[in-house]
N, CA, C and O atoms as a DFTB+ gen file, in Angstrom:
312 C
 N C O
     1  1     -42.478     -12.663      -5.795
     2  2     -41.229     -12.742      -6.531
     3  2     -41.064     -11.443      -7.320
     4  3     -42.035     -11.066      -7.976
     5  1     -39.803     -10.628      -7.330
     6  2     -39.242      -9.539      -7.783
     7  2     -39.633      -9.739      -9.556
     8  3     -39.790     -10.836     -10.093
     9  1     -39.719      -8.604     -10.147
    10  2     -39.858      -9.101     -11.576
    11  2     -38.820      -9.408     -12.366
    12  3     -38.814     -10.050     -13.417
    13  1     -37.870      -8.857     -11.733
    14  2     -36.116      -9.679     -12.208
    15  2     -35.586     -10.579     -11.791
    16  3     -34.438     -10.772     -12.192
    17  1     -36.295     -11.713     -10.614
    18  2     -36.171     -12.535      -9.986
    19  2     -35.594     -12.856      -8.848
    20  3     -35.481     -11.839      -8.164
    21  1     -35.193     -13.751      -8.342
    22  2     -34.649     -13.878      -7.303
    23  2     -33.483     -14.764      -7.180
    24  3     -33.526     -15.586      -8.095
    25  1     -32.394     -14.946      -6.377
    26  2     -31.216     -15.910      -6.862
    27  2     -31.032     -16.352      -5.354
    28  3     -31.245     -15.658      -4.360
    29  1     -30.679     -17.397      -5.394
    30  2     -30.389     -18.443      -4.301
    31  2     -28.674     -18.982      -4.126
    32  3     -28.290     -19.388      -5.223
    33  1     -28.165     -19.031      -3.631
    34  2     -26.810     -19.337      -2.945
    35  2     -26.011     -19.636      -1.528
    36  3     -26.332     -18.967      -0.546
    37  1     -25.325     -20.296      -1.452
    38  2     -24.596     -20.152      -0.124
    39  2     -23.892     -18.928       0.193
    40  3     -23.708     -18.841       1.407
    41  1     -23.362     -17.801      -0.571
    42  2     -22.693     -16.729      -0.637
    43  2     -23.393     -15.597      -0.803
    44  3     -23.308     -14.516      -0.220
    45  1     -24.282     -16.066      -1.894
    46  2     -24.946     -14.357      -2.883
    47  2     -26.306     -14.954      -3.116
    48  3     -26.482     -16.144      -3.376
    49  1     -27.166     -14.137      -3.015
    50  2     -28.401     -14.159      -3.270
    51  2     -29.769     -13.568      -2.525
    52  3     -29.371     -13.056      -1.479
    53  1     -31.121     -13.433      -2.619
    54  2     -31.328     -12.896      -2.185
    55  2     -31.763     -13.931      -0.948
    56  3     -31.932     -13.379       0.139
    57  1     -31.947     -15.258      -0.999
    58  2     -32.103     -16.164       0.282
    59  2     -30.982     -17.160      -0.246
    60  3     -31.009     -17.811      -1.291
    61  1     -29.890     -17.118       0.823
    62  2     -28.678     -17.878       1.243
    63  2     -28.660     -18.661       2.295
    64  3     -29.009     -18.470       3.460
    65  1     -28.125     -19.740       1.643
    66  2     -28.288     -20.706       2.648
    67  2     -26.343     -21.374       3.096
    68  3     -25.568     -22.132       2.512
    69  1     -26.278     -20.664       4.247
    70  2     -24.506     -20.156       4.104
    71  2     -24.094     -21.879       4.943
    72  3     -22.910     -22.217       4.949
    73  1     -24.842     -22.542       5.395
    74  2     -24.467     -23.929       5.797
    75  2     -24.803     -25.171       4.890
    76  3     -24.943     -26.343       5.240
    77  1     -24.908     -24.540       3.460
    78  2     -25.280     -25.773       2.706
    79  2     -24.345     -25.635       2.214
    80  3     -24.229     -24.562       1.623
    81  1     -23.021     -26.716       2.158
    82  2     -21.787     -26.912       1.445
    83  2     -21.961     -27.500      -0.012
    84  3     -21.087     -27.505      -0.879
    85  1     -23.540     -28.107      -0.152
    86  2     -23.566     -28.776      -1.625
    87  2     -24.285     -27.340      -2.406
    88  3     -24.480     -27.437      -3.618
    89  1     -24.589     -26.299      -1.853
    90  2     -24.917     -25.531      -3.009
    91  2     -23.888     -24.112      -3.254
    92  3     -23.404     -23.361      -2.408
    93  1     -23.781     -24.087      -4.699
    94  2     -22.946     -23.054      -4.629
    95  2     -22.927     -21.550      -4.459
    96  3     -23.975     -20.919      -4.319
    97  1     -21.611     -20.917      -4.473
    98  2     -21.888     -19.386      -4.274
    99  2     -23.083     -18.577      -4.734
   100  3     -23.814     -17.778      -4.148
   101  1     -23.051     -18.973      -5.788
   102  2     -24.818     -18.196      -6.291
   103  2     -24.823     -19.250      -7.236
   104  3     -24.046     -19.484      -8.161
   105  1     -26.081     -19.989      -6.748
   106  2     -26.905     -21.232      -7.352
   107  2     -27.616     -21.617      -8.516
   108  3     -27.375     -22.504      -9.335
   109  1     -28.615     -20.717      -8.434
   110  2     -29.696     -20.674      -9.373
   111  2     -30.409     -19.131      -9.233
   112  3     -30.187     -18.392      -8.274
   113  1     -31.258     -18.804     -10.310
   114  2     -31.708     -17.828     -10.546
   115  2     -33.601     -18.014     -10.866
   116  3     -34.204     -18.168     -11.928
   117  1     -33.966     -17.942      -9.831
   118  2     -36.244     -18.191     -10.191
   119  2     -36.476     -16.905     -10.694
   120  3     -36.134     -15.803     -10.265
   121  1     -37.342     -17.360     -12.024
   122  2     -37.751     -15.593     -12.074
   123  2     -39.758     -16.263     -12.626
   124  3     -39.958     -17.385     -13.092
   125  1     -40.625     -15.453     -12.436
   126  2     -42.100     -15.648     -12.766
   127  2     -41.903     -15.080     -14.513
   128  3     -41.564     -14.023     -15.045
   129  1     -42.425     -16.761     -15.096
   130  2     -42.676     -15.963     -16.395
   131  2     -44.201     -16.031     -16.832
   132  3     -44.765     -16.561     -15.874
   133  1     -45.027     -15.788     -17.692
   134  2     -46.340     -15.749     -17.690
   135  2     -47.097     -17.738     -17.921
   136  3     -48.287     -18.028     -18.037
   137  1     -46.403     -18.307     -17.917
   138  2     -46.609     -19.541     -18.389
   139  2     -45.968     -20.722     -16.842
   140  3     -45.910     -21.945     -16.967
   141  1     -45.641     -20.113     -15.765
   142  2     -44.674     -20.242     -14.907
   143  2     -43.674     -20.149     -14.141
   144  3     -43.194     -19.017     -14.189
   145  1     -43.160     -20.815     -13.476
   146  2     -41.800     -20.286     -12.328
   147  2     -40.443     -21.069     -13.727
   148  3     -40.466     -22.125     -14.359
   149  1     -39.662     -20.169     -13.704
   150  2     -38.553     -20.744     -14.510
   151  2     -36.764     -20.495     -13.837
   152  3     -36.120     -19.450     -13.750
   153  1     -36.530     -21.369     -13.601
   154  2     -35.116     -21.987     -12.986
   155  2     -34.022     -21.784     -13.604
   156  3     -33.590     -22.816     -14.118
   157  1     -33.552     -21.102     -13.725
   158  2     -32.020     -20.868     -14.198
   159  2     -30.607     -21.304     -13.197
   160  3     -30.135     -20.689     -12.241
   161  1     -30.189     -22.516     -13.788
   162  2     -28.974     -22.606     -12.842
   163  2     -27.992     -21.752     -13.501
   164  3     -27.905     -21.631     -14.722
   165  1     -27.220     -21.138     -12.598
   166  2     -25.987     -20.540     -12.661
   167  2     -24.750     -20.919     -12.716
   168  3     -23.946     -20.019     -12.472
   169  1     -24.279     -22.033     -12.973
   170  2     -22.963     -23.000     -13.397
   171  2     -22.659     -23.179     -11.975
   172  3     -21.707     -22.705     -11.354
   173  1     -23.693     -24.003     -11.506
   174  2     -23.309     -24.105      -9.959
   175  2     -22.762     -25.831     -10.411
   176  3     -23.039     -26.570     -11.356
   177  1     -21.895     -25.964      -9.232
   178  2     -20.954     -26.851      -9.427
   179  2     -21.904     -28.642      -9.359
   180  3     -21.575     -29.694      -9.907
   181  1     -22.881     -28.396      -8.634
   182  2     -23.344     -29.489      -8.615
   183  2     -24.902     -29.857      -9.264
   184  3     -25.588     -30.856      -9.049
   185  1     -25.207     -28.606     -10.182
   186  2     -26.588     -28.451     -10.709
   187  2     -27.422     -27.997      -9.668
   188  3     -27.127     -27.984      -8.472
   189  1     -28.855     -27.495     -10.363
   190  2     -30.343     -27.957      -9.861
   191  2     -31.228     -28.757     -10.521
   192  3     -31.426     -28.763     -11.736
   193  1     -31.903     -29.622      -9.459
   194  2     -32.966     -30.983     -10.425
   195  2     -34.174     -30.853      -9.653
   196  3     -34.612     -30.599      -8.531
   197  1     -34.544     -31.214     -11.045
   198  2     -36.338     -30.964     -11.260
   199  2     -36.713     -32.604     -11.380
   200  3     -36.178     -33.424     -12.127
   201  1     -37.440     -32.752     -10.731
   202  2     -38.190     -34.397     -10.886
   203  2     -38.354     -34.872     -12.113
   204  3     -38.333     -36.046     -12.483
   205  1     -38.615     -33.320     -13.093
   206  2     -38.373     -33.493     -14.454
   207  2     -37.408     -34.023     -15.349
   208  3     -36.356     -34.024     -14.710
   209  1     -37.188     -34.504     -16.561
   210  2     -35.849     -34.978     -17.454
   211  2     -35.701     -34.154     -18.502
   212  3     -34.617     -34.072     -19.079
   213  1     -36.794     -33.430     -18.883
   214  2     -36.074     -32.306     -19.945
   215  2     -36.617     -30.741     -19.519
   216  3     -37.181     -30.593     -18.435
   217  1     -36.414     -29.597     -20.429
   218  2     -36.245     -28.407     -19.720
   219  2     -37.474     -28.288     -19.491
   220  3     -38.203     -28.862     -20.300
   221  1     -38.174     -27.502     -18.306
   222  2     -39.586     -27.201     -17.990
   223  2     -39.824     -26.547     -17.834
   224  3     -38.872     -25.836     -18.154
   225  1     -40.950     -25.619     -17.294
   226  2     -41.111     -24.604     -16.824
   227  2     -42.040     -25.235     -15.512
   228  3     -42.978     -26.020     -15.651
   229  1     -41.465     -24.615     -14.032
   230  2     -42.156     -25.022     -12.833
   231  2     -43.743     -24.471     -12.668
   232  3     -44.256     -23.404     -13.005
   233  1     -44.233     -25.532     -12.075
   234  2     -45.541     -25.331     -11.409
   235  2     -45.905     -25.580     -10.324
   236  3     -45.175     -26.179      -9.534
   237  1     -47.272     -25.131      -9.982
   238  2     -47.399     -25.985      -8.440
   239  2     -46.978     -26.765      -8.230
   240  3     -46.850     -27.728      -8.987
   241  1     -46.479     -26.649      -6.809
   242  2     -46.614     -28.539      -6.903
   243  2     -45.580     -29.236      -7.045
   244  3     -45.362     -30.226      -6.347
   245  1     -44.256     -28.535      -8.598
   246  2     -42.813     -29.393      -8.548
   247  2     -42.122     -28.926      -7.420
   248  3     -42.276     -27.953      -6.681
   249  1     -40.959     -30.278      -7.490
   250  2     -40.050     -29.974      -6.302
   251  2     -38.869     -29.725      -6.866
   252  3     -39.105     -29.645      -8.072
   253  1     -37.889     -29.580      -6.706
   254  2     -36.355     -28.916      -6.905
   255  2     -35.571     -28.963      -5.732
   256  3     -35.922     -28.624      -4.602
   257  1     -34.334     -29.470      -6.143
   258  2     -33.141     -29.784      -5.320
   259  2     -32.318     -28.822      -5.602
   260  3     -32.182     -28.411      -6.754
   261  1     -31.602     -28.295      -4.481
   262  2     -30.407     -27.565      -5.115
   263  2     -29.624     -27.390      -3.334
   264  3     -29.901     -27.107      -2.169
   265  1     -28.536     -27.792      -4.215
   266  2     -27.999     -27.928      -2.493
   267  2     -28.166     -29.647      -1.804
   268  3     -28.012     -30.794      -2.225
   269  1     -28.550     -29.012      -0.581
   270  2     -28.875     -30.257      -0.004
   271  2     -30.761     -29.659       0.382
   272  3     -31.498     -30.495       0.906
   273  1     -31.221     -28.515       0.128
   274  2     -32.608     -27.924      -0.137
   275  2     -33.386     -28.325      -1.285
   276  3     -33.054     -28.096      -2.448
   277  1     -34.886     -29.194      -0.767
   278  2     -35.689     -29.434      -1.356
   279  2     -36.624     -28.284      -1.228
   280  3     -36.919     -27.721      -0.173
   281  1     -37.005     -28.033      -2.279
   282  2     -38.117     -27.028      -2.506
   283  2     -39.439     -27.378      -3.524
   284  3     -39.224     -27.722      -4.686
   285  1     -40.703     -27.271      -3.036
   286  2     -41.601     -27.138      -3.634
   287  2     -42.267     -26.282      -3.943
   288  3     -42.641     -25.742      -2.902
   289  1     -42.650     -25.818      -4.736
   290  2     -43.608     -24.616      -5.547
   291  2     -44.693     -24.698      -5.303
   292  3     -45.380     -25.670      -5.615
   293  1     -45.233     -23.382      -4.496
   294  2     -46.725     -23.671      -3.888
   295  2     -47.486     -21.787      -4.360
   296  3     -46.871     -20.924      -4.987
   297  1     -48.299     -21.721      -4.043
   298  2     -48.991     -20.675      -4.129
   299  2     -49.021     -19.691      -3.127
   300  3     -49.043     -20.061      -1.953
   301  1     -49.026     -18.227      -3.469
   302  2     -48.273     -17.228      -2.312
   303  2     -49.860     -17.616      -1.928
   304  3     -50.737     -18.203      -2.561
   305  1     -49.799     -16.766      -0.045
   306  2     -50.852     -16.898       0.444
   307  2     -51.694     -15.517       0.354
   308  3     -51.059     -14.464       0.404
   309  1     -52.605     -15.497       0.269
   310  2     -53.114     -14.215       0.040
   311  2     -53.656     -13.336       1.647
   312  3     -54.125     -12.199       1.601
C-alpha cells in the first residue's frame, strides 16, 4: 500500500471496479497507519461496512463491504 493510500471506485481509483453499480464513483480511501489499515469512506452514496459498529481501525482478518465487494484484510505475501 502507497503511503498516501489507495482509493477504490467504480470510476476513479487506483482498483475500480467499473461493473459494480452499488459502489460509487470513488468509494473509499485505505491508507496503512502505524496501529493499522484505516478506511475512509468518501460520501459514497451507499457507505462502507465493517462487521464493526463503531469507528475502528482494520486488522487482519476484518472484512468490509463496499459495493457489492467483500474484502478481507490479510497479510502481503512476502
Amino acid at each position: 500500500v502507497p503511503d498516501n493510500g489507495f482509493r477504490i471506485g467504480r470510476v476513479f481509483g487506483e482498483l475500480v471496479f467499473n461493473s459494480d453499480r452499488l459502489m460509487s464513483g470513488t468509494h473509499a480511501l485505505f491508507v496503512c497507519g502505524e496501529q493499522g489499515m484505516e478506511c475512509h469512506d468518501l460520501g459514497s452514496t451507499n457507505g462502507s461496512w465493517v462487521r464493526l459498529r463503531d469507528n475502528a481501525l482494520l486488522d487482519y482478518g476484518d472484512c468490509l463491504l463496499a459495493g457489492r465487494t467483500v474484502w478481507r484484510l490479510g497479510r502481503p505475501a512476502l
